[in-house]
BAMARVO-637959 format. One line per field, with one value per atom (N, C-alpha, C): residue in one letter; chain; atom name; x negated, y, z. Coordinates in nm, 4 decimals. Example, Ala and Ser with C-alpha at 12.3 -4.5 7.8 and 13.67 -1.06 7.14 Angstrom:
2
r: c(A:A:A:S:S:S);
c: c(A:A:A:A:A:A);
a: c(N:CA:C:N:CA:C);
east: c(-1.3190:-1.2300:-1.3200:-1.2850:-1.3670:-1.2900);
north: c(-0.5690:-0.4500:-0.3300:-0.2250:-0.1060:0.0030);
up: c(0.7800:0.7800:0.7800:0.7080:0.7140:0.7870);
END
This chain:
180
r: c(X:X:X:X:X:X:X:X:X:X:X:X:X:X:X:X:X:X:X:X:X:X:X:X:X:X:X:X:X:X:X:X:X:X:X:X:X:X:X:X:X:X:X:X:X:X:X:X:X:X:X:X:X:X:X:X:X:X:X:X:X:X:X:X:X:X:X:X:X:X:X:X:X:X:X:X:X:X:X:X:X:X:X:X:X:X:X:X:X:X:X:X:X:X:X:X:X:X:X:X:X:X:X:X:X:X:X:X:X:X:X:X:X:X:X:X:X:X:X:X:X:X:X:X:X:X:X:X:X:X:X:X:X:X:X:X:X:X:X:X:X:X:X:X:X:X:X:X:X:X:X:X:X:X:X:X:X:X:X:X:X:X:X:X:X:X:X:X:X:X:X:X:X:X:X:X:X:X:X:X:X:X:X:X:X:X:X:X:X:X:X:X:X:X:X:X:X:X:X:X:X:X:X:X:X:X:X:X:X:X:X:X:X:X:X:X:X:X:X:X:X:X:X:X:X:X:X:X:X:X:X:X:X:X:X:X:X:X:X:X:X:X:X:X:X:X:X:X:X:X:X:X:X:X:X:X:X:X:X:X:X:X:X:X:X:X:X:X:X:X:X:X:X:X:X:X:X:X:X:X:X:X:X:X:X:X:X:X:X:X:X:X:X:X:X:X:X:X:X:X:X:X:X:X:X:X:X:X:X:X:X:X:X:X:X:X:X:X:X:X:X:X:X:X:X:X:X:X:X:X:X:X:X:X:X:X:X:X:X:X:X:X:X:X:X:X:X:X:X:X:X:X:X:X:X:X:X:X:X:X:X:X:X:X:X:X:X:X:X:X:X:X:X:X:X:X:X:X:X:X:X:X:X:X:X:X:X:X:X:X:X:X:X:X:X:X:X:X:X:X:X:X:X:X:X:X:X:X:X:X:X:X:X:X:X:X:X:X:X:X:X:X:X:X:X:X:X:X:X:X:X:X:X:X:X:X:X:X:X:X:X:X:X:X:X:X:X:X:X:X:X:X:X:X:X:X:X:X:X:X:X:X:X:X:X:X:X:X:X:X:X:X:X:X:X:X:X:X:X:X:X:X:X:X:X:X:X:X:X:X:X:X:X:X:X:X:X:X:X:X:X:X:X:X:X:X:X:X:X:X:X:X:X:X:X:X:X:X:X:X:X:X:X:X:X:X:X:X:X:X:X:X:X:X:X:X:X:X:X:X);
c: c(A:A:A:A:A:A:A:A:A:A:A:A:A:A:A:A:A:A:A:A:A:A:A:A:A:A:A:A:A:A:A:A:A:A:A:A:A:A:A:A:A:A:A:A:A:A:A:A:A:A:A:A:A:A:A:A:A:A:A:A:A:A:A:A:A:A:A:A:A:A:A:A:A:A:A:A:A:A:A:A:A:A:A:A:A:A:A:A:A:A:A:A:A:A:A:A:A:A:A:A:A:A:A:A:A:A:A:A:A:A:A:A:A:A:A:A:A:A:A:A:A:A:A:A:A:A:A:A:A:A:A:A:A:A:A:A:A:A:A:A:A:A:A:A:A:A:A:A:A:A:A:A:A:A:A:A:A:A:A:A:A:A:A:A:A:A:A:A:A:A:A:A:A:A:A:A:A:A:A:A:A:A:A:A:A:A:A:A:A:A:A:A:A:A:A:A:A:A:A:A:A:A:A:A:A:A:A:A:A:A:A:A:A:A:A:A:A:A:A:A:A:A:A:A:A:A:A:A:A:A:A:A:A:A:A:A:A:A:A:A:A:A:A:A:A:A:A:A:A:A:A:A:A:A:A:A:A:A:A:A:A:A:A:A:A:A:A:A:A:A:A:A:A:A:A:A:A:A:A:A:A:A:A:A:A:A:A:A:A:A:A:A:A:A:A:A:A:A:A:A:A:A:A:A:A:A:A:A:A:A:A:A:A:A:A:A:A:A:A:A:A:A:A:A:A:A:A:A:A:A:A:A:A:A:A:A:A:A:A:A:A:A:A:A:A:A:A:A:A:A:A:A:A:A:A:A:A:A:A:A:A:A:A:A:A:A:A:A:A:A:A:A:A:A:A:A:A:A:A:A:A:A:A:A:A:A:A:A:A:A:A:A:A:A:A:A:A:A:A:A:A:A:A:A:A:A:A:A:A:A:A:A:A:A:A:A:A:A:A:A:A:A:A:A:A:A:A:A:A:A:A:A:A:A:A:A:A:A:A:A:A:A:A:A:A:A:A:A:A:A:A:A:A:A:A:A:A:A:A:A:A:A:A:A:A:A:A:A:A:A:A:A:A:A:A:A:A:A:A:A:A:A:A:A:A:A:A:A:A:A:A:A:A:A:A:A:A:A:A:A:A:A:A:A:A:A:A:A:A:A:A:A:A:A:A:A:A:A:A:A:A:A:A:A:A:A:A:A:A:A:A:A:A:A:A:A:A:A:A:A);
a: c(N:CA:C:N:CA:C:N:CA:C:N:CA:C:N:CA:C:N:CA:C:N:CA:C:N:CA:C:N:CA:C:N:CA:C:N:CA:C:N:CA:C:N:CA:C:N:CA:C:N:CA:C:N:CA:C:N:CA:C:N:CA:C:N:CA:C:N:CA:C:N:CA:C:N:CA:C:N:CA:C:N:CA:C:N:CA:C:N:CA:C:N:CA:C:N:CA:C:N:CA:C:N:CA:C:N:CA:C:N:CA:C:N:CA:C:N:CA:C:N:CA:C:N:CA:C:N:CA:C:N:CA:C:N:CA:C:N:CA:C:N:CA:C:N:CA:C:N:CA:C:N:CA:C:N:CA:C:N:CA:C:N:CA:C:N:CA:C:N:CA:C:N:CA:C:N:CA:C:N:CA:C:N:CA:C:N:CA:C:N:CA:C:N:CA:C:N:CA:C:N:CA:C:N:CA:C:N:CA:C:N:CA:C:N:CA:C:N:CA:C:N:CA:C:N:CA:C:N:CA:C:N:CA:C:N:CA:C:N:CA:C:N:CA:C:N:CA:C:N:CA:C:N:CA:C:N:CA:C:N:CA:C:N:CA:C:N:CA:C:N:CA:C:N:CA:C:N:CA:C:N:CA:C:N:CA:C:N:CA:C:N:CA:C:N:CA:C:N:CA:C:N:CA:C:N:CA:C:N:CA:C:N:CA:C:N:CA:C:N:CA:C:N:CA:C:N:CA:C:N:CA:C:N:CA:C:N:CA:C:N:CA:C:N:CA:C:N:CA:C:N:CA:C:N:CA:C:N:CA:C:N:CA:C:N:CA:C:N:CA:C:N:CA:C:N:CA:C:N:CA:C:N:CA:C:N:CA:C:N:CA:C:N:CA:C:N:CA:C:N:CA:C:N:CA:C:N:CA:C:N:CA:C:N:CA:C:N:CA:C:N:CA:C:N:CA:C:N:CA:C:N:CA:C:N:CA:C:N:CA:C:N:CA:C:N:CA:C:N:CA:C:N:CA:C:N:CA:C:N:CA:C:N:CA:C:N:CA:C:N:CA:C:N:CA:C:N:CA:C:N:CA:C:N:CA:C:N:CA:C:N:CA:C:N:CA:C:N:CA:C:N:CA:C:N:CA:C:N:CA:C:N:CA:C:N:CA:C:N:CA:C:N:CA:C:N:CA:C:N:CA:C:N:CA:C:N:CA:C:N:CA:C:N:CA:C:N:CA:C:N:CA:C:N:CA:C:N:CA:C:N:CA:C:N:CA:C:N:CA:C:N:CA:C:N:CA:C:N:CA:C:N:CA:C:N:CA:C:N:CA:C:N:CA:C:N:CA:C:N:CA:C:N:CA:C:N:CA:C:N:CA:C:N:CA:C:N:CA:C:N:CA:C:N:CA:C:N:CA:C);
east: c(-3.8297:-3.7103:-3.7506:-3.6723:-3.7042:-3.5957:-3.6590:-3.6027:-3.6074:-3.4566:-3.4345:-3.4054:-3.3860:-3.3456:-3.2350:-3.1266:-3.0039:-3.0143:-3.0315:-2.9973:-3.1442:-3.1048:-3.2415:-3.1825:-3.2623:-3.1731:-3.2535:-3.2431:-3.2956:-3.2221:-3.2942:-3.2344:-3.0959:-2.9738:-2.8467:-2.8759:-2.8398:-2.8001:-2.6847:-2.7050:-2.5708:-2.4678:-2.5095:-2.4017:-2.2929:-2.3953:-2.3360:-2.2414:-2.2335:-2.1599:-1.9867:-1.9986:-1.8009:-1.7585:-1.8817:-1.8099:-1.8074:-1.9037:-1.8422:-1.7514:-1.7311:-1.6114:-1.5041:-1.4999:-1.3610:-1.3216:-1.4506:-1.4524:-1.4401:-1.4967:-1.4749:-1.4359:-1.4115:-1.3541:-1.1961:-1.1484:-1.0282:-0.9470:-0.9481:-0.8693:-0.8630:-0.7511:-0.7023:-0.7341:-0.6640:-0.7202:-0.8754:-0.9831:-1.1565:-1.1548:-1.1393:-1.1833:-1.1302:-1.0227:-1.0327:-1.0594:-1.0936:-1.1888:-1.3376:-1.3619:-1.5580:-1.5689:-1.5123:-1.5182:-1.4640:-1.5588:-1.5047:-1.4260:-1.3426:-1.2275:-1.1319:-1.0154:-0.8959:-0.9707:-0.8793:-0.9069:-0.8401:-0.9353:-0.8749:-0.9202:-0.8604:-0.8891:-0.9960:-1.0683:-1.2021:-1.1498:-1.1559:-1.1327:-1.2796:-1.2478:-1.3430:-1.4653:-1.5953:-1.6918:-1.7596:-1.6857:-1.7440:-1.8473:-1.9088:-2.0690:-1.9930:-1.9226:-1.8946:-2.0011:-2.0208:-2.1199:-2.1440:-2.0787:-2.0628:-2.1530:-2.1749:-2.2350:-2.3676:-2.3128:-2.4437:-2.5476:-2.6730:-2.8057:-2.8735:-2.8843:-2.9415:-3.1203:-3.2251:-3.2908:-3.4120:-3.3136:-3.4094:-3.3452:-3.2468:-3.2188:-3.3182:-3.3439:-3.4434:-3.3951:-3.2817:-3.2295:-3.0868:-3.1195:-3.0254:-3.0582:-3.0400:-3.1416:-3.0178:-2.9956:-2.8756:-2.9265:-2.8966:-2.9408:-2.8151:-2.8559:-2.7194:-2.7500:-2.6762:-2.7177:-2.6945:-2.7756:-2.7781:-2.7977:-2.7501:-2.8049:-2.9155:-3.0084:-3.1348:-3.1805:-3.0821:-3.1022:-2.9658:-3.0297:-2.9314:-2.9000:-2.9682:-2.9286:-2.7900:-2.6744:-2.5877:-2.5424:-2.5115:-2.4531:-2.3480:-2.3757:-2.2525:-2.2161:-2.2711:-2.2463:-2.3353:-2.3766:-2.4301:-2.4790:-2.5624:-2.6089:-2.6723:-2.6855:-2.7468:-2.8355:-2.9635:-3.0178:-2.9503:-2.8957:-2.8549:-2.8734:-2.8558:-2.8620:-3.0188:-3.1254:-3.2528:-3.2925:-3.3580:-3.3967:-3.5470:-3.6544:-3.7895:-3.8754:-3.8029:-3.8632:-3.8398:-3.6936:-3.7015:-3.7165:-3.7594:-3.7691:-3.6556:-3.5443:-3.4108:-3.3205:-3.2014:-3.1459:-3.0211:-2.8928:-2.7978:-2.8006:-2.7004:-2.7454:-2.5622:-2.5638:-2.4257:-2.4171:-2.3115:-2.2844:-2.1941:-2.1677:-2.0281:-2.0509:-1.9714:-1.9957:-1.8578:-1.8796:-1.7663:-1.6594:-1.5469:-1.4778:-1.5398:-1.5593:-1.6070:-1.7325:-1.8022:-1.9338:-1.9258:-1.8154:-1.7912:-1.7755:-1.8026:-1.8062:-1.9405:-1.9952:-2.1066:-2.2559:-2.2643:-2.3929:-2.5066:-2.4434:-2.4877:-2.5053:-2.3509:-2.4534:-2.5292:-2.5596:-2.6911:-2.7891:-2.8307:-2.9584:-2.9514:-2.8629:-2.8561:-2.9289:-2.8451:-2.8847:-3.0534:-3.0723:-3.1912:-3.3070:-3.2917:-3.3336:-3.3623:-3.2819:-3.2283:-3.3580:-3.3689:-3.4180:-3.5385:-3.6020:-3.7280:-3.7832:-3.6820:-3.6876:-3.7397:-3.6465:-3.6466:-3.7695:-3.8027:-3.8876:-4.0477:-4.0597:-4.2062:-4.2066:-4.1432:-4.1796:-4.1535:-4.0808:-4.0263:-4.0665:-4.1068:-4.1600:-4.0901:-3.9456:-3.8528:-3.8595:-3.8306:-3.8049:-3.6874:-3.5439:-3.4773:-3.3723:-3.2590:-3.1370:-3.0466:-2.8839:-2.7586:-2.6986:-2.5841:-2.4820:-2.3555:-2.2548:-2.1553:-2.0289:-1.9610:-1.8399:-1.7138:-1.5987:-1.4348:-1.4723:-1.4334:-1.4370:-1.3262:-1.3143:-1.2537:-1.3171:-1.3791:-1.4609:-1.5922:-1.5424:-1.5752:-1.7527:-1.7225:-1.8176:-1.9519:-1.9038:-2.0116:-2.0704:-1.9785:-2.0639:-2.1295:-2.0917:-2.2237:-2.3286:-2.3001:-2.4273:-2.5100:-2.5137:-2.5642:-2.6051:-2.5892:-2.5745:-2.6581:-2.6863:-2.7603:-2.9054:-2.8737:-3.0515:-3.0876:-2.9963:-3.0598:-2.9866:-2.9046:-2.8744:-2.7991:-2.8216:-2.7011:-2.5886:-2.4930:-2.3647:-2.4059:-2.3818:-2.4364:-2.2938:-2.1826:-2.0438:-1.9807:-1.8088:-1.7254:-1.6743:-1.6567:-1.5926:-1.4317:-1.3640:-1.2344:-1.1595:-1.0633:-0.9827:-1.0456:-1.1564:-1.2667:-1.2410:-1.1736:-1.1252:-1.0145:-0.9479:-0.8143:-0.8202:-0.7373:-0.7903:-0.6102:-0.5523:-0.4296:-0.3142:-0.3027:-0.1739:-0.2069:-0.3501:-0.3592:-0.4812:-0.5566:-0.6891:-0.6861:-0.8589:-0.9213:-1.0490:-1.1011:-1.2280:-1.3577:-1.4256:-1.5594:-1.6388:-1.7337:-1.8557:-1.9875:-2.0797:-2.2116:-2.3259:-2.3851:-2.4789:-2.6326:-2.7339:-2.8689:-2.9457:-3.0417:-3.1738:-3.3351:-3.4144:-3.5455:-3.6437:-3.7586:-3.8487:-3.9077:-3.9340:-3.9873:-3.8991:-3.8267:-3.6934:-3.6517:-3.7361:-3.6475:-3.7481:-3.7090:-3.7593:-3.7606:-3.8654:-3.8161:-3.7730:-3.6955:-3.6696:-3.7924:-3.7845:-3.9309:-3.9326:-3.8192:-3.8197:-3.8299:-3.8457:-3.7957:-3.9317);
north: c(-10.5618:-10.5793:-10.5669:-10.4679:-10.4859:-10.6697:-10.6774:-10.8305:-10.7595:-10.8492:-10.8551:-11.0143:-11.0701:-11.1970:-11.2739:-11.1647:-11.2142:-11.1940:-11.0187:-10.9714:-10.9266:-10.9162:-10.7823:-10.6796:-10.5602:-10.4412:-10.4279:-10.4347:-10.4212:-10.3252:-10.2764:-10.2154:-10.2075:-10.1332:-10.1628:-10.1949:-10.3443:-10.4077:-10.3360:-10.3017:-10.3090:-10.3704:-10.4716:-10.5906:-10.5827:-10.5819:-10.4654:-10.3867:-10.3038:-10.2014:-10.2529:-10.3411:-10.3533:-10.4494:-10.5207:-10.6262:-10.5359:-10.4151:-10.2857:-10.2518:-10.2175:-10.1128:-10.1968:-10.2967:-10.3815:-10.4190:-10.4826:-10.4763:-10.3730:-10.2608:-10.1600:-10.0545:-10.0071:-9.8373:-9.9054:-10.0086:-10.0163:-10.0414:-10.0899:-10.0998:-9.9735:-9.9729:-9.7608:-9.7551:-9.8554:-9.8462:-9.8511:-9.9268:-9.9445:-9.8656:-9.7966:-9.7078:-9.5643:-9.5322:-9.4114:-9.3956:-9.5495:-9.4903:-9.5137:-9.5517:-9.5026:-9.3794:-9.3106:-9.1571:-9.0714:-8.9678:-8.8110:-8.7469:-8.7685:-8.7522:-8.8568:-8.8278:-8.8829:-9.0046:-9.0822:-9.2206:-9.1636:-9.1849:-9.2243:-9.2904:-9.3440:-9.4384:-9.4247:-9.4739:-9.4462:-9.5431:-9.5046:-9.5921:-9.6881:-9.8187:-9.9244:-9.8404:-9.9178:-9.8410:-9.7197:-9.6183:-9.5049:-9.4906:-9.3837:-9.3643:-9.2730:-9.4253:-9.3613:-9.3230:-9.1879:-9.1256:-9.2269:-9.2609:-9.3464:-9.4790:-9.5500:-9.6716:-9.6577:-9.5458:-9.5511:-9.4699:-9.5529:-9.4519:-9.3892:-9.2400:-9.1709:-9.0941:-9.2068:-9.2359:-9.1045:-8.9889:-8.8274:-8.7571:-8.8130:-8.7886:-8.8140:-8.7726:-8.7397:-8.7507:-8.7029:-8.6933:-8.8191:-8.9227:-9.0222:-9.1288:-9.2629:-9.3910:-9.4991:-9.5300:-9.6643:-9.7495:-9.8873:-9.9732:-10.0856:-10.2000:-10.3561:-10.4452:-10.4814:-10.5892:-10.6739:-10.8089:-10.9246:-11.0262:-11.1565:-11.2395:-11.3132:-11.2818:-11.3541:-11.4827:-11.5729:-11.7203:-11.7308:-11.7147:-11.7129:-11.5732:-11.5019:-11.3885:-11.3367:-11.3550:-11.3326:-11.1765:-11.1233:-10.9774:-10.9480:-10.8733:-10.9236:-10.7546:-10.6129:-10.4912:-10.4518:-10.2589:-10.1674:-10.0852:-9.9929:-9.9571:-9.8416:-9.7458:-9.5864:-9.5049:-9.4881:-9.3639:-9.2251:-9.1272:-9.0306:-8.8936:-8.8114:-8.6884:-8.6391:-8.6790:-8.7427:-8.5630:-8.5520:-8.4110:-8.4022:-8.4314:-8.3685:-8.3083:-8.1691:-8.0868:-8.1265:-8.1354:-8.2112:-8.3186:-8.4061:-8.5766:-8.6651:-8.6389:-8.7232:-8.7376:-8.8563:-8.8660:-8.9421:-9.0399:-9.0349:-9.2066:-9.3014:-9.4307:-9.4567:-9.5401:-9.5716:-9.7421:-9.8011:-9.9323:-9.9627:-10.0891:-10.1270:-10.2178:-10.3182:-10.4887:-10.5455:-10.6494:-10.7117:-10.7685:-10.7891:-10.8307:-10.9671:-11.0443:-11.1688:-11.2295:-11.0482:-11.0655:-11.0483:-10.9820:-10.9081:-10.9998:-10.9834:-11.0230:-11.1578:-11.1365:-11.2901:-11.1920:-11.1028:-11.0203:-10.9426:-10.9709:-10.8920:-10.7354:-10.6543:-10.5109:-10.4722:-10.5402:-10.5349:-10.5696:-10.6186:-10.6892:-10.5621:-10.5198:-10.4151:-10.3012:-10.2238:-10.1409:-10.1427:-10.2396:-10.2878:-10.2332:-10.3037:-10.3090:-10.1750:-10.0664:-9.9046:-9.8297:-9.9139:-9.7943:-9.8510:-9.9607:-10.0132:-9.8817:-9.8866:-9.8391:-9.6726:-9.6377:-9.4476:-9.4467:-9.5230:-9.4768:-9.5137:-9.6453:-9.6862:-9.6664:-9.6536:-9.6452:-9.4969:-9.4379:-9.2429:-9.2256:-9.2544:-9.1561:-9.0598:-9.0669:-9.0260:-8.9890:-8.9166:-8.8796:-8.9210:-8.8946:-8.9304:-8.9978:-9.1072:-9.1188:-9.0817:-9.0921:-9.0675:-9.1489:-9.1294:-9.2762:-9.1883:-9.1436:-9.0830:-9.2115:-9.2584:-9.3485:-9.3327:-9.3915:-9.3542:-9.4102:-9.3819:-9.4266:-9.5557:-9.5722:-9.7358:-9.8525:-9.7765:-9.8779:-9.9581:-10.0489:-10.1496:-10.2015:-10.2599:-10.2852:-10.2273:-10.1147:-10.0213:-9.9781:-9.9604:-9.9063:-10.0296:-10.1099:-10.2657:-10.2697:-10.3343:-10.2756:-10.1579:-10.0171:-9.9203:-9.9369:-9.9802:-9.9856:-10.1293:-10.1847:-10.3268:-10.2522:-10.1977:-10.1694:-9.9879:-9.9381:-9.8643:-9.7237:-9.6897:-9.5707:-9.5356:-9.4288:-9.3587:-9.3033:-9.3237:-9.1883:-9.1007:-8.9579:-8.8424:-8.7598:-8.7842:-8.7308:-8.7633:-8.6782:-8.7456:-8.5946:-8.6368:-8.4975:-8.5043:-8.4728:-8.4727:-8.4681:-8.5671:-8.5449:-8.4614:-8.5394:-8.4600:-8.5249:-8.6769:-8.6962:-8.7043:-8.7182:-8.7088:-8.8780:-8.9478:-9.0583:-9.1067:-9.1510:-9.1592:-9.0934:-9.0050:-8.9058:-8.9171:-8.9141:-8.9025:-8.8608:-8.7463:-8.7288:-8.8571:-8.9001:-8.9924:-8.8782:-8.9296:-8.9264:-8.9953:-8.9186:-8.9367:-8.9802:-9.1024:-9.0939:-9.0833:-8.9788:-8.9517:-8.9887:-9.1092:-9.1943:-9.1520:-9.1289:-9.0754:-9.2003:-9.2167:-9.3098:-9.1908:-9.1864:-9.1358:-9.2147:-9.2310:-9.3006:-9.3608:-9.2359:-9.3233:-9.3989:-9.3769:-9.4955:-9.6570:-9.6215:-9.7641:-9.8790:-9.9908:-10.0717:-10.1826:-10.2191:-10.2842:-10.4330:-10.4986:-10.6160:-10.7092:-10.8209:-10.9126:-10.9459:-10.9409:-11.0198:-10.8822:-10.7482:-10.6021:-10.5771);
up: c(-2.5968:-2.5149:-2.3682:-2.2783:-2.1530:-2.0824:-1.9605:-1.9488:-1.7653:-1.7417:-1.6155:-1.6311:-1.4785:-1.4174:-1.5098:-1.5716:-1.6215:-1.7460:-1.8074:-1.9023:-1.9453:-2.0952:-2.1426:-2.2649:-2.2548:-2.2933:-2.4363:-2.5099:-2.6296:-2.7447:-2.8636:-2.9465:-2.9800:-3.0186:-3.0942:-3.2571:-3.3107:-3.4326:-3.4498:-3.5885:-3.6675:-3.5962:-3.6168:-3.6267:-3.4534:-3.3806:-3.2236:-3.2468:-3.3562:-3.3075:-3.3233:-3.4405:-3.4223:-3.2956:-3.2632:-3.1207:-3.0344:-3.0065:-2.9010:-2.8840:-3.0379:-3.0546:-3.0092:-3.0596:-3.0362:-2.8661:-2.8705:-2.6998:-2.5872:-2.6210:-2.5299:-2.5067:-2.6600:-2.6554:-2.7512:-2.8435:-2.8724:-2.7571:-2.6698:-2.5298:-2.4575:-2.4439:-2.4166:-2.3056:-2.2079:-2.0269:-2.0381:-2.0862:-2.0187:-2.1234:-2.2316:-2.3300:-2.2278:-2.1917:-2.1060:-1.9790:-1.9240:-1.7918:-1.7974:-1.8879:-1.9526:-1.9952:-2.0251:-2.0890:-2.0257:-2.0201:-2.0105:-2.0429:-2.1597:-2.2399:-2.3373:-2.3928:-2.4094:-2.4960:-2.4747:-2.5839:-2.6850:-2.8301:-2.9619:-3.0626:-3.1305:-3.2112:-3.3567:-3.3629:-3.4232:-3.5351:-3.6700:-3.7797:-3.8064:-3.8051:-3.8532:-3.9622:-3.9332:-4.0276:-3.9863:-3.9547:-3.9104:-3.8408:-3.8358:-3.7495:-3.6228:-3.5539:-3.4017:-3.3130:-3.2526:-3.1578:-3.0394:-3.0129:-2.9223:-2.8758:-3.0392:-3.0306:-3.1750:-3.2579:-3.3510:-3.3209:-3.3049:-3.2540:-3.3436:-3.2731:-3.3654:-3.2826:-3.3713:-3.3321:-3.2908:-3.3759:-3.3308:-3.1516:-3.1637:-3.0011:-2.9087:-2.8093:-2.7274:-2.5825:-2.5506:-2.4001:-2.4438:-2.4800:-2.4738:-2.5694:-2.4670:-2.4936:-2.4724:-2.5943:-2.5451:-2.6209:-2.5081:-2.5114:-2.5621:-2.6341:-2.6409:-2.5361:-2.4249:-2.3467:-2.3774:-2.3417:-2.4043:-2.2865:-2.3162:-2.1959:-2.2228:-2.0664:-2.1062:-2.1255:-2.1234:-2.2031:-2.2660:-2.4168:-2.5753:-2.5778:-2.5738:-2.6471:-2.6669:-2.6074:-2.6410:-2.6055:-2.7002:-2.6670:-2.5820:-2.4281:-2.3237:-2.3282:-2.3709:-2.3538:-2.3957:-2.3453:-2.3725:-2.2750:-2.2525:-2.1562:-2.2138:-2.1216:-2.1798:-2.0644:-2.0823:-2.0058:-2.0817:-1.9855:-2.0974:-1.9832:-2.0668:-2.0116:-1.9938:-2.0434:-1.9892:-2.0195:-1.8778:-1.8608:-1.8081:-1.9470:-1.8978:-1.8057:-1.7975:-1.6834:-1.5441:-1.5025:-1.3739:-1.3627:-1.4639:-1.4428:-1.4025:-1.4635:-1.4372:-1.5265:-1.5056:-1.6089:-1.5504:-1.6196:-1.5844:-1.6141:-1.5730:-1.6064:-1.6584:-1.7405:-1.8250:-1.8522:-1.7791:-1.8784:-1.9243:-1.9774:-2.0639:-2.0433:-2.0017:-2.0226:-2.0630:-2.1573:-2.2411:-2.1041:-2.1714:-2.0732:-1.9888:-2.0837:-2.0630:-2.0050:-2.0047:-1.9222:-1.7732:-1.7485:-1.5631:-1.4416:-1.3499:-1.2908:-1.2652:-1.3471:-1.3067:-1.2830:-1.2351:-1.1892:-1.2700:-1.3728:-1.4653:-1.4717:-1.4080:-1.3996:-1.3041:-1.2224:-1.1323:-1.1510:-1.2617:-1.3573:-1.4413:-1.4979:-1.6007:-1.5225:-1.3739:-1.3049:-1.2660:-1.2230:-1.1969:-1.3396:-1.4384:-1.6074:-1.6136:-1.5609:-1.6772:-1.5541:-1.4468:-1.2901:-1.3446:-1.3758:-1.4143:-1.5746:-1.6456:-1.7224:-1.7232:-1.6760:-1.6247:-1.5022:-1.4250:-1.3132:-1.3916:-1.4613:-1.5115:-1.6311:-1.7457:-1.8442:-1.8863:-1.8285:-1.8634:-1.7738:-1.6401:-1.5168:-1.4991:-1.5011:-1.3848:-1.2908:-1.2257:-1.0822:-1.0202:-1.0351:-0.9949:-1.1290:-1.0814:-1.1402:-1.0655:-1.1745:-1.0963:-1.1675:-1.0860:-1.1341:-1.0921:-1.1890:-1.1943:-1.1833:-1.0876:-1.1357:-1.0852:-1.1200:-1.0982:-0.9331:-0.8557:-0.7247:-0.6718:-0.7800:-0.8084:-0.8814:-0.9027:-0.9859:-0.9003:-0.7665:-0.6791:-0.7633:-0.8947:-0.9663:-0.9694:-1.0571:-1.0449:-0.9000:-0.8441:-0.6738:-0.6572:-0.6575:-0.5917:-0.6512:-0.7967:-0.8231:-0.8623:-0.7973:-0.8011:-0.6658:-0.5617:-0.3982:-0.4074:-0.4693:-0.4635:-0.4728:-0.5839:-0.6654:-0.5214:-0.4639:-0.3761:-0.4121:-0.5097:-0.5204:-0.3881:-0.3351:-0.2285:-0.2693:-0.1947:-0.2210:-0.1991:-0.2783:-0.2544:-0.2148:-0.2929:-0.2753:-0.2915:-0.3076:-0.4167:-0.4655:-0.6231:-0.6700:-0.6834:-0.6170:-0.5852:-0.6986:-0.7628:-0.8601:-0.9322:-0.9495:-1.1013:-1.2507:-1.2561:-1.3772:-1.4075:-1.4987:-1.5702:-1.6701:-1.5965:-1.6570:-1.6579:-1.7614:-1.8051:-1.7251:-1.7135:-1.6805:-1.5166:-1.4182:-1.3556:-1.3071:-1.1982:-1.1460:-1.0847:-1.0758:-1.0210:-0.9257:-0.8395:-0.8152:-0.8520:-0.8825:-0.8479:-0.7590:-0.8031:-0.6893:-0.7539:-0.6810:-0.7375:-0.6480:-0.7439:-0.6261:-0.7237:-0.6342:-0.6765:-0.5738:-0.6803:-0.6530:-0.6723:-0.6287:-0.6104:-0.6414:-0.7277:-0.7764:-0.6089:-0.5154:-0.4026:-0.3353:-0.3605:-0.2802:-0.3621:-0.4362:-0.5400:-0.5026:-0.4830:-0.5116:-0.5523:-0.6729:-0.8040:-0.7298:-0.8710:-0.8419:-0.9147:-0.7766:-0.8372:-1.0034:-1.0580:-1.2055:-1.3172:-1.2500:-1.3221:-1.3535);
END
């Protein structure tokens, strides 16, 4: 298990995947502004892409977050897009409703940059988010990522474009957190 201050990112259990599902992709609003495309409804059981790991994948690493005193499962988290040759990759979270707001994805952010820079030797991350999403920019902006842009009414997120913000971190620019 990797371990930050708050959280630690460890394997997906079985047992993970229906408190996900329920928690984060059955809710149509945080299920269609986590994704690239339309919300739909995934029948119970199924080997949703989403949350079941398939452990021959190579360019995508998801993680169950948990809290680091009691273990409790608060979300999910993903290195993805993970690209070898140039040394970079993309950073993804989910946190239960009930986990937000208490600092947790900045322990997470923190966790995934520890992760991709020392243990994959990374070069760079990115952090793709709705430019509303206050959350995500803090903690991506805590742990050091920059704004790099915004992609203008680049998503389609319930009968409306949103923007984009694309924030990049650099292995020489990061610097870890004392507990990472």
């Amino acid at each position: 298990m990797l371990r930050g201050g708050k959280v630690g990112l460890r394997a997906r259990h079985e047992d993970d995947i229906p408190v996900l599902r329920t928690e984060l992709y059955d809710d149509v609003v945080n299920g269609s502004r986590a994704e690239g495309r339309p919300w739909r409804p995934i029948t119970p059981g199924s080997n949703d892409p989403r949350l079941v790991v398939d452990d021959t994948e190579q360019g995508h690493v998801p993680f169950s977050v948990v809290e680091s005193e009691g273990g409790t499962l608060i979300g999910m988290a993903t290195l993805w897009g993970i690209d070898t040759h140039s040394r970079a990759a993309h950073i993804g979270l989910g946190l239960l409703p009930a986990a937000r707001g208490k600092g947790y994805g900045t322990d997470v952010v923190a966790v995934l940059c520890h992760y991709g820079f020392v243990v994959r030797g990374l070069h760079r991350l990115q952090i793709e988010t709705l430019a509303d999403n206050a959350a995500m920019l803090r903690s991506a902006e805590r742990n050091g990522f920059v704004r790099e842009g915004v992609l203008r009414s680049s998503a389609w997120v319930l009968g409306e474009f949103l923007d984009e913000v694309l924030l990049g971190l650099l292995a020489e620019d990061w610097k870890p957190a004392p507990n990472a």
